[in-house]
C-alpha positions as CSV (number, residue, x, y, z in Angstrom):
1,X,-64.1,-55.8,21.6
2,X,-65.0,-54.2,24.8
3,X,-62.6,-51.4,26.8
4,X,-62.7,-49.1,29.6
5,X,-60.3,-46.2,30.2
6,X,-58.5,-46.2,34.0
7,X,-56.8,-42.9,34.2
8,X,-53.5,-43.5,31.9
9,X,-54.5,-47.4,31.3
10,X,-57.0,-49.5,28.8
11,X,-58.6,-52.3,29.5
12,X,-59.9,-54.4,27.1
13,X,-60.9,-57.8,26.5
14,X,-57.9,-59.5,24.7
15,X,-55.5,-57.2,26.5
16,X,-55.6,-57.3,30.4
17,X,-53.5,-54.1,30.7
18,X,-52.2,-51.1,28.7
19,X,-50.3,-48.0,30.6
20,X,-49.3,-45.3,28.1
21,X,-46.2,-44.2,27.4
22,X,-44.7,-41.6,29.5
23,X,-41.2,-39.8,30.1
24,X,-40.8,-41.8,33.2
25,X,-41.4,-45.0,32.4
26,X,-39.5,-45.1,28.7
27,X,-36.7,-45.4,27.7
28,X,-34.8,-45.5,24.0
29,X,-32.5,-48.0,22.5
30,X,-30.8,-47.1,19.5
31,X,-28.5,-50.7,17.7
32,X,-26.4,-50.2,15.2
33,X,-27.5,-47.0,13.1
34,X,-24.0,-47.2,10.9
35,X,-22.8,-45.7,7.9
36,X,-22.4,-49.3,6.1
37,X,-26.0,-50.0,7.2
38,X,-28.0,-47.1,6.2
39,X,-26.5,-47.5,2.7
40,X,-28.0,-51.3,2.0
41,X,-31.4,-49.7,3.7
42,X,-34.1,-50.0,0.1
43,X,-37.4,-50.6,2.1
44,X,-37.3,-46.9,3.1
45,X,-35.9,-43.5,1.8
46,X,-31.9,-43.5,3.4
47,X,-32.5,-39.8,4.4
48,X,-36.2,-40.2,5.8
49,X,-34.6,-43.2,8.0
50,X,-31.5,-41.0,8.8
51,X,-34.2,-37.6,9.7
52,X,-36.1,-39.9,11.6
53,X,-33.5,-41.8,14.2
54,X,-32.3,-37.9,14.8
55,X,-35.8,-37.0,15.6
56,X,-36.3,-39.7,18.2
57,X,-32.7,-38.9,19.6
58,X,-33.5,-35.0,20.0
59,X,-37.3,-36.0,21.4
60,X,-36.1,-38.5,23.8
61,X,-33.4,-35.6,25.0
62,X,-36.3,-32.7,25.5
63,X,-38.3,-35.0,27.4
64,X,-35.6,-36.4,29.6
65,X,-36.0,-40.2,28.0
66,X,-32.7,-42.2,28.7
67,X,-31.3,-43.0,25.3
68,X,-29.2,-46.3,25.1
69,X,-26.5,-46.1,21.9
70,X,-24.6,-49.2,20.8
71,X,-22.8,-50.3,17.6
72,X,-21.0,-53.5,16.2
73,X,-18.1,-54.6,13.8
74,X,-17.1,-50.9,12.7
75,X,-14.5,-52.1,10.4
76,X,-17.0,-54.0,9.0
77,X,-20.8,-51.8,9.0
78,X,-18.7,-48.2,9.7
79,X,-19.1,-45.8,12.0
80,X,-22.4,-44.8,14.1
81,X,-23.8,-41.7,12.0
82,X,-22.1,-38.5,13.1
83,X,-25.0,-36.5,13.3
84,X,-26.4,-39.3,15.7
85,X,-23.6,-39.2,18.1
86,X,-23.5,-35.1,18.0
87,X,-27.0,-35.1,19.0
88,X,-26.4,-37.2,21.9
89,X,-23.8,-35.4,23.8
90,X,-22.6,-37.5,26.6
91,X,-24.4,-40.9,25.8
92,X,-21.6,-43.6,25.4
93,X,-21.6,-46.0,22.2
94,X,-21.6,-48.9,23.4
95,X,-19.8,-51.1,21.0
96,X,-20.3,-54.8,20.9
97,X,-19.6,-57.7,19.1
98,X,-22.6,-60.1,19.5
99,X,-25.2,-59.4,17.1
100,X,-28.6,-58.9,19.6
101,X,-27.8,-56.5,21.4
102,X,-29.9,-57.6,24.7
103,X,-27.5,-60.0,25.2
104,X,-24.4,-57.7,25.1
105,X,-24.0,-57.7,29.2
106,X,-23.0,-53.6,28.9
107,X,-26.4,-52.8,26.9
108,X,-28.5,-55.4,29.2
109,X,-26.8,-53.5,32.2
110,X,-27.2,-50.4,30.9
111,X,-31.3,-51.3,30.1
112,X,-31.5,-52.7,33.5
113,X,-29.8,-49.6,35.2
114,X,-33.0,-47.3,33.9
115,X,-35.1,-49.2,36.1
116,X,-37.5,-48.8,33.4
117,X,-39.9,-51.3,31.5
118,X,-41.2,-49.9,28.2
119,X,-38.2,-50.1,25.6
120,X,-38.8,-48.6,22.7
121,X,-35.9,-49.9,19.8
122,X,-35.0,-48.3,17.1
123,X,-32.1,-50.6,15.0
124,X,-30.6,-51.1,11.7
125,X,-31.5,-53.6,10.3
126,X,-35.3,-54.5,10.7
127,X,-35.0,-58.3,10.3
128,X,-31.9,-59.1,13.1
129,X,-30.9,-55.9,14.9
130,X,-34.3,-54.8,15.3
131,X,-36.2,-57.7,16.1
132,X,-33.9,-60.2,17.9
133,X,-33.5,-57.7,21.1
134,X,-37.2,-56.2,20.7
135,X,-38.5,-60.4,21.0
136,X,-35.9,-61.3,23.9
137,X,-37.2,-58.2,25.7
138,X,-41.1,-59.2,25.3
139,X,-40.0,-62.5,26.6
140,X,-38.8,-60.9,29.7
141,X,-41.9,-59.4,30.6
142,X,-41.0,-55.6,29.2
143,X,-43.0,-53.9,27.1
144,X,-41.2,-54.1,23.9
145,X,-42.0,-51.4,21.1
146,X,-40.6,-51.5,17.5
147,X,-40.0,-48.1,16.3
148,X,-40.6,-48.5,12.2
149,X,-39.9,-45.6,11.2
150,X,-36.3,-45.2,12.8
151,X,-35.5,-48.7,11.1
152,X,-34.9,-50.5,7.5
153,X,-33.7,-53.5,5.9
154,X,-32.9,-55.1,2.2
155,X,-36.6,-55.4,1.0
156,X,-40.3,-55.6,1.4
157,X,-40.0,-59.8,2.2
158,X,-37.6,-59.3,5.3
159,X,-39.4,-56.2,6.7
160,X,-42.7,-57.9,6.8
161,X,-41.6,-61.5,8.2
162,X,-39.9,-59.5,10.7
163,X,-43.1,-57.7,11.5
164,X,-45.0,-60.7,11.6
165,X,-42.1,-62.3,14.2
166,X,-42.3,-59.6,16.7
167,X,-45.9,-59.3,16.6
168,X,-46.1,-62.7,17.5
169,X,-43.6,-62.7,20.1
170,X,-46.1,-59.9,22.2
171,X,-43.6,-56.9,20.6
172,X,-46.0,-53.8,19.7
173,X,-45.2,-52.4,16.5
174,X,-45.3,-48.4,16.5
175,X,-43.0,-45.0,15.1
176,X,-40.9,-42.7,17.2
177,X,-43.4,-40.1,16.3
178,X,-46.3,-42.3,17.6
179,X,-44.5,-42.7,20.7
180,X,-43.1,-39.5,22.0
181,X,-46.1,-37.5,20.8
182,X,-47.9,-40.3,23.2
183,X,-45.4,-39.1,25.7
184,X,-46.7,-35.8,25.1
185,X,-49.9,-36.3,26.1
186,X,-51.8,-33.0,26.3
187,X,-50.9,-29.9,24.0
188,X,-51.1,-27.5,27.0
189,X,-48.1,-29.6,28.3
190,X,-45.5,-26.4,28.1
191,X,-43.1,-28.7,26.9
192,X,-45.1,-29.8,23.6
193,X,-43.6,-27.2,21.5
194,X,-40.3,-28.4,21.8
195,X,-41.0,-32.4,21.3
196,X,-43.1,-31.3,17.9
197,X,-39.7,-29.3,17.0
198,X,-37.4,-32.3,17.9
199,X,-39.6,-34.4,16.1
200,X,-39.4,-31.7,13.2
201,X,-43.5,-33.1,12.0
202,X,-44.6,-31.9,8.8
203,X,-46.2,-28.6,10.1
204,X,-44.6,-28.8,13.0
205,X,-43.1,-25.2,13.0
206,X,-46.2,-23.8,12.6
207,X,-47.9,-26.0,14.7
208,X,-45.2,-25.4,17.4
209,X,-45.9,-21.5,17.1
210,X,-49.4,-21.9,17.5
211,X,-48.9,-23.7,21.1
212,X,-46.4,-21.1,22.2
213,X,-49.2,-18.7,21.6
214,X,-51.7,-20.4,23.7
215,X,-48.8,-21.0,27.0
């Protein structure tokens, strides 16, 4: 396969187009990160899943990403995490009642409002919550992403056919690592320091330290 680089874009032969990720042109959804979820989550540790929602939240917020929150059923899946909702002061929950989410009209409207076109989803679970909005939004002509690592379902079988599903559907499958660090961009950006200690990487103190040396 054949590319060339155009300033923030690849070209290649079996993709037309690819523009990066960037703070102004992102935005984050986060479905149904609930108490009664995380605790049926198996294909991924509880508390790496629950470390690594908060560390797409707090990235999204030091960057100036719009973060969309929205729930379902409470009485039946429990409350959105506490620590999730403290870390987003002044984003509303939306709460809903149909299960994928891009047809809620509040989350649609809210998605539309942005003005943006690369969603990046982050949902609980994998195999409905994450990939039933990330497809309907690829068949819209956005650019869908599947953030992994800020998701989970029952077992190894569902997480992989739902891989499989999105991929097929044109959804790209990445982390909320992968994608705000691509946000970043450059390391003499004054604001990497703070993303790598939102993101809390392994090493990311020290390597946070060694950029606020260099500003």
């Amino acid at each position: 396969m054949t590319s060339r680089r155009r300033g923030n874009s690849i070209e290649n032969a079996t993709s037309s187009h690819y523009q990066r990720l960037t703070a102004d042109n992102s935005l984050l959804v986060l479905i149904d990160h609930q108490v009664g979820h995380l605790l049926t989550i198996k294909d991924i540790d509880q508390e790496e899943l629950r470390h690594n929602v908060l560390a797409s939240a707090r990235a999204a917020r030091v960057l100036g990403v719009p973060v969309i929150l929205t729930s379902t059923a409470p009485n039946i899946f429990g409350p959105t995490l506490p620590e999730l909702t403290e870390a987003l002061p002044g984003v509303e929950n939306i709460e809903r009642s149909i299960i994928n989410a891009w047809e809620d009209p509040k989350v649609s409207q809210a998605i539309k409002d942005t003005g943006r076109r690369k969603v990046l989803f982050s949902a609980l679970t994998t195999h409905v919550c994450l990939a039933f909005p990330s497809i309907s939004a690829a068949s819209e002509g956005y650019d869908s992403y599947a953030l992994l690592d800020g998701s989970g379902t029952w077992n190894e079988t569902l997480r992989v056919s739902a891989i499989a599903q999105m991929q097929q559907a044109g959804v790209i499958i990445s982390s909320g690592f992968a994608a705000f660090v691509e946000m970043v961009h450059d390391n003499a950006n004054p604001i990497a320091p703070k993303v790598y200690a939102a993101l809390d990487l392994p090493g990311g103190k020290s390597l946070s330290q060694l950029l606020k040396g260099r500003a």
